[in-house]
C-alpha positions as CSV (number, residue, x, y, z in Angstrom):
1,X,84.7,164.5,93.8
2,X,82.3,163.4,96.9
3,X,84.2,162.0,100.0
4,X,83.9,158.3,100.7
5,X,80.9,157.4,103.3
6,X,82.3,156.8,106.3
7,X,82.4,152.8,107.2
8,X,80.0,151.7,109.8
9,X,81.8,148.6,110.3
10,X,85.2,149.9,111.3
11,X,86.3,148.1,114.7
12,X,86.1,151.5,116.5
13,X,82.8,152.8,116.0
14,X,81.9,148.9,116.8
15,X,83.8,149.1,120.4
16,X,81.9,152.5,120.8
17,X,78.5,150.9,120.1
18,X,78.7,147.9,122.1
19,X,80.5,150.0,125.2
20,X,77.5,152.4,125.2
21,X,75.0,149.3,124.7
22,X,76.8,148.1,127.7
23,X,76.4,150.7,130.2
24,X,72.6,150.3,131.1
25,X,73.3,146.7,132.2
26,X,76.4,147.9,134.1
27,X,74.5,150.5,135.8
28,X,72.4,147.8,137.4
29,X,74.6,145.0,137.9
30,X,77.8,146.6,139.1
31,X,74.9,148.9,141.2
32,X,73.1,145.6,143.1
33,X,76.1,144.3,145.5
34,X,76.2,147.6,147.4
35,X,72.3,147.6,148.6
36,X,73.6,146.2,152.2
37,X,75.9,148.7,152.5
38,X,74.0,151.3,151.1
39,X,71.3,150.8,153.8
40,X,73.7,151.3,156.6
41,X,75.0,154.4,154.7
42,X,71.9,156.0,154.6
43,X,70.3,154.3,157.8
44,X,67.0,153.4,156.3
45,X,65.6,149.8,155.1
46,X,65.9,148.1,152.6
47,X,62.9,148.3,150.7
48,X,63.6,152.4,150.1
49,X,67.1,151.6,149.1
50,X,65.6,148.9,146.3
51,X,62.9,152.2,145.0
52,X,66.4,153.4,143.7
53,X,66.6,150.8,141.6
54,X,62.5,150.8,140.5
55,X,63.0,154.6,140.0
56,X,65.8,153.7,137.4
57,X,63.4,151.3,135.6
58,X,60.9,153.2,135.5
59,X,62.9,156.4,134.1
60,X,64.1,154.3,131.8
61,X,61.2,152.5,130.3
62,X,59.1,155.5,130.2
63,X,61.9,157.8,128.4
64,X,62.8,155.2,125.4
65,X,59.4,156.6,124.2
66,X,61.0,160.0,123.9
67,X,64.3,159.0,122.4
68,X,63.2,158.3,119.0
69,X,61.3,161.5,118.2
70,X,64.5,162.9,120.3
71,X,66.7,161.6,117.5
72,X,64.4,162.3,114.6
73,X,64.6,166.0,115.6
74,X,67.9,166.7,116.5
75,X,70.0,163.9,115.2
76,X,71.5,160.8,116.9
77,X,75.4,162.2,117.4
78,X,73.9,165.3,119.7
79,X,71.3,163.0,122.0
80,X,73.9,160.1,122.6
81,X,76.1,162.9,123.3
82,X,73.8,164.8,125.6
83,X,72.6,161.7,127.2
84,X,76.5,160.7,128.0
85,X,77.1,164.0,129.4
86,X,73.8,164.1,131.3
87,X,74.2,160.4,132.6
88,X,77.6,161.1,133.4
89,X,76.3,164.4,135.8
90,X,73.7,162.1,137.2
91,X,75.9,159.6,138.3
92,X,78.5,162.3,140.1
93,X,74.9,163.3,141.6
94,X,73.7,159.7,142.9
95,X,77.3,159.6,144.1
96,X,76.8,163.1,146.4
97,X,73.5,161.9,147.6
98,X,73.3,162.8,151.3
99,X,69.7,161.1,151.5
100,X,68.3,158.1,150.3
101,X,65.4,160.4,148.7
102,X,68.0,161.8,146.7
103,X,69.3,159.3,145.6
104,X,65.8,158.0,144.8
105,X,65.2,160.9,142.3
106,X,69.1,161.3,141.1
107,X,68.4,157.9,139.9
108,X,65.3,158.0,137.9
109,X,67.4,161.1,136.0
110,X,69.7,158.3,135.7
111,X,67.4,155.7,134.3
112,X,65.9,158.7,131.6
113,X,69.1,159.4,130.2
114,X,70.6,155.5,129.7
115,X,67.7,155.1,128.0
116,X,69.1,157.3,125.2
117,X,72.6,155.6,125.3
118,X,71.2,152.2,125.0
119,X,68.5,152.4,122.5
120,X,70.2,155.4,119.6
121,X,73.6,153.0,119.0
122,X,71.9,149.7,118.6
123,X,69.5,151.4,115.7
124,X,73.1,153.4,114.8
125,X,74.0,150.2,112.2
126,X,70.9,149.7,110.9
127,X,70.1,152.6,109.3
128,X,73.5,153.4,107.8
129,X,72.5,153.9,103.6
130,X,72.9,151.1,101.0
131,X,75.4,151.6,98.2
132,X,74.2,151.1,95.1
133,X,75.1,152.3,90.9
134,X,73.1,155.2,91.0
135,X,73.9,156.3,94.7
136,X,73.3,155.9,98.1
137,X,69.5,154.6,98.6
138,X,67.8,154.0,102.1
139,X,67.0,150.7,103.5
């Protein structure tokens, strides 16, 4: 006797989803307050500081391209996993940024690896198999 298919509507994996949906917005908004103090901090202008956030756009943008194929390869548990774990070293390394330049290219690592967070859960639910008589069938 097969086990039961696992339910992709259980409150938990729900939280999960929306939590990792979340982050790429958080990484920008809770990010934006501390431009003033980030220019004092690294004693340059403003308009470098603001190429930390362009950097993270554009590391974002370009790397959604790569996610799919990513996911089609190797599966979508391992890249949201990898991505999580690299994000989460990114961060500790815009963080430990002595320079702005840095903090520039820490970011843009940033931006490449939200990109897998934010685009593998929301397509998570929709590709979950449909039950039917004679098994489970794909969408």
């Amino acid at each position: 006797m097969s086990e039961p298919a696992p339910d992709h509507r259980s409150p938990g994996l729900i939280v999960l989803l929306a939590s990792l949906v979340a982050l790429g917005p958080l990484t920008i908004d809770m990010y934006l307050p501390a431009l003033p103090g980030m220019v004092e901090a690294f004693a340059t202008d403003t308009a470098r500081v603001q190429l930390t956030i362009s950097a993270y756009l554009l590391g974002f943008s370009v790397f959604h391209l790569a996610c799919g194929p990513l996911a089609d390869r190797f599966g979508r548990r391992p890249v949201v996993l990898a991505g999580l774990a690299l994000y989460t070293a990114a961060t500790l390394a815009c963080a430990m940024a002595e320079t702005v330049e840095q903090l520039i290219a820490y970011r843009f690592v940033q931006g490449r690896v939200a990109a897998v967070y934010s685009a593998k859960p929301a397509s998570t639910t929709g590709r979950r198999p449909k039950r039917s008589a004679s098994g489970p069938q794909a969408r």
